[in-house]
Structure formats: C-alpha cells, structure tokens
C-alpha positions in Angstrom: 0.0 0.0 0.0 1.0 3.2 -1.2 0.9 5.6 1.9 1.0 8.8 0.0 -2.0 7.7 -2.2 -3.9 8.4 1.1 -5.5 11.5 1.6 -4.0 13.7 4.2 -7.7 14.0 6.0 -6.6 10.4 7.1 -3.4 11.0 7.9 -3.8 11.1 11.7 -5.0 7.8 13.9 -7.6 10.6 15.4 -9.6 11.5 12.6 -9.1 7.6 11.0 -10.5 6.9 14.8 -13.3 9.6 14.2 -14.3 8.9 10.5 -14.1 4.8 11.8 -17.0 5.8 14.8 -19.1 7.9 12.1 -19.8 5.1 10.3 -22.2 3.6 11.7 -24.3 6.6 12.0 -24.7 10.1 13.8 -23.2 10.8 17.2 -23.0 13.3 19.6 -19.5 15.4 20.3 -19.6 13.8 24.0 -19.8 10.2 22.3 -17.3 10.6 19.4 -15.1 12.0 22.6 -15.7 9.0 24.7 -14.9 6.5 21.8 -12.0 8.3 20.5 -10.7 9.6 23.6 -9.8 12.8 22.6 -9.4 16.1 24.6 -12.6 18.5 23.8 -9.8 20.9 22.1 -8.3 18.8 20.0 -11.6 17.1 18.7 -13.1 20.4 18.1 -10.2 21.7 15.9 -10.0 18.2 14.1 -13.8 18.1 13.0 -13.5 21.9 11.6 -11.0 20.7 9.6 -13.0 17.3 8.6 -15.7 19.8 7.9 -13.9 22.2 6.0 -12.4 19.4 3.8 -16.1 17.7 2.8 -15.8 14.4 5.0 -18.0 15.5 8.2 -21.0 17.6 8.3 -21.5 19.8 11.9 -25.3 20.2 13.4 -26.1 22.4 16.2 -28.8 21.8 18.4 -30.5 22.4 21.4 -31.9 19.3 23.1 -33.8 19.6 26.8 -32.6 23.4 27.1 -28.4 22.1 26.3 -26.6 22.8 23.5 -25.8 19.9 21.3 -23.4 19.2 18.7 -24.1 16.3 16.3 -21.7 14.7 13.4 -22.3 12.9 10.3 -19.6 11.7 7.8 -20.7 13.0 4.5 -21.1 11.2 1.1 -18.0 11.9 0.1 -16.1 11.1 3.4 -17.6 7.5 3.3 -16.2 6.7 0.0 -13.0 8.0 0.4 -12.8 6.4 4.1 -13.7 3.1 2.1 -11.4 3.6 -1.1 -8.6 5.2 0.8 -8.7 3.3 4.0 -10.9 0.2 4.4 -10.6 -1.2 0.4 -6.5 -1.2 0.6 -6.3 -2.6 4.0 -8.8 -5.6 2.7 -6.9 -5.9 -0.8 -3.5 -6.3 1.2 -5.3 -9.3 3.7 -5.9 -10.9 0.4 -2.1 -11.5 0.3 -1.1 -12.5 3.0 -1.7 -16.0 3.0 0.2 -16.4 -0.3 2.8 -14.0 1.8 3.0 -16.2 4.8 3.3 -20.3 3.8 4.7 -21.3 0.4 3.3 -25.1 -1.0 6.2 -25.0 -3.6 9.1 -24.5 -1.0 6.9 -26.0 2.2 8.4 -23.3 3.7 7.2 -19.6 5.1 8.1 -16.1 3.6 8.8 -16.8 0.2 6.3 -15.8 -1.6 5.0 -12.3 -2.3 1.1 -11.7 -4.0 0.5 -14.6 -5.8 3.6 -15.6 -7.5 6.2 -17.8 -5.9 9.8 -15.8 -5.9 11.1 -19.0 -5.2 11.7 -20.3 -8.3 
C-alpha cells in the first residue's frame, strides 16, 4: 500500500479513529469523545478541519434546554474512508496467505502476492 495515495484528511490515527465511529451513524460530540478519547480541544479543531475538507457535516442543536453538537460523515467522506482506507487494508489481507506459507518451498516467507519468488 502506497501511503501517500492516502489523503492527508486520514493521515492522523484521530480523525481515521473519528471517521471509523461515524460510520455507523450520527453521534453526539460527547460520544465521538468518549470513543476516541480525545481532549474536547483537540476534537473540536480536528472536526473543523474534517468539515472544512467535505468528509463531516456539523449540526447544532439544542436538546432539553443544552446545546448539542451532532456529526455525520458525509457522502463523500464514506467513499473515500472506504477507497482510501478500508478497500487497501482488505486488498492487502488478500495477500497475506500467499505472503505467509509457500506449497512449492513448504516453507514460510517466500512468496509475495500470488507468484512464488522461489523459483
């Protein structure tokens, strides 16, 4: 996997952490904090940024009298999450048994993808 051919939006375990809690749905800043474990500063400046890039969308509310912030990833941060993310981790598990155990050799690590490099 090509590291650079990841956007820089998921560049940082935090927002991979965030973006990985948005997807199954809407959540509320104090439960995207208590998943992700991040200070109330440092979420708050990482979601502007998600927000300002396309991949989260920001409501404000008031529920029972309180203020309440609410995040969803948008369209375009669920396919990217996928492509970027979720697709090239799966495509490289694939691999990995042809990786790990050679029936050629009988032997482990010789193999890389699907084509035996041991002759």
């Amino acid at each position: 996997m090509d590291i650079n051919s990841i956007p820089d939006i998921f560049q940082s375990k935090l927002r991979i952490a965030i973006v990985s809690c948005l997807m199954t749905g809407e959540k509320t800043f104090k439960e995207v904090k208590e998943i992700t474990g991040a200070s109330d500063g440092n979420l708050s400046v990482q979601m502007s940024e998600m927000e300002e890039s396309g991949y989260v969308s920001i409501h404000k509310d008031f529920f029972s009298n309180k203020p309440r912030t609410r995040y969803n990833l948008t369209g375009k941060g669920k396919k990217e999450f996928i492509d970027s993310v979720v697709f090239r981790n799966v495509q490289h598990l694939f691999q990995l048994p042809s990786v790990i155990y050679c029936r050629r050799q009988q032997s482990a690590y010789c193999c890389t993808q699907t084509q035996c490099v041991s002759g």
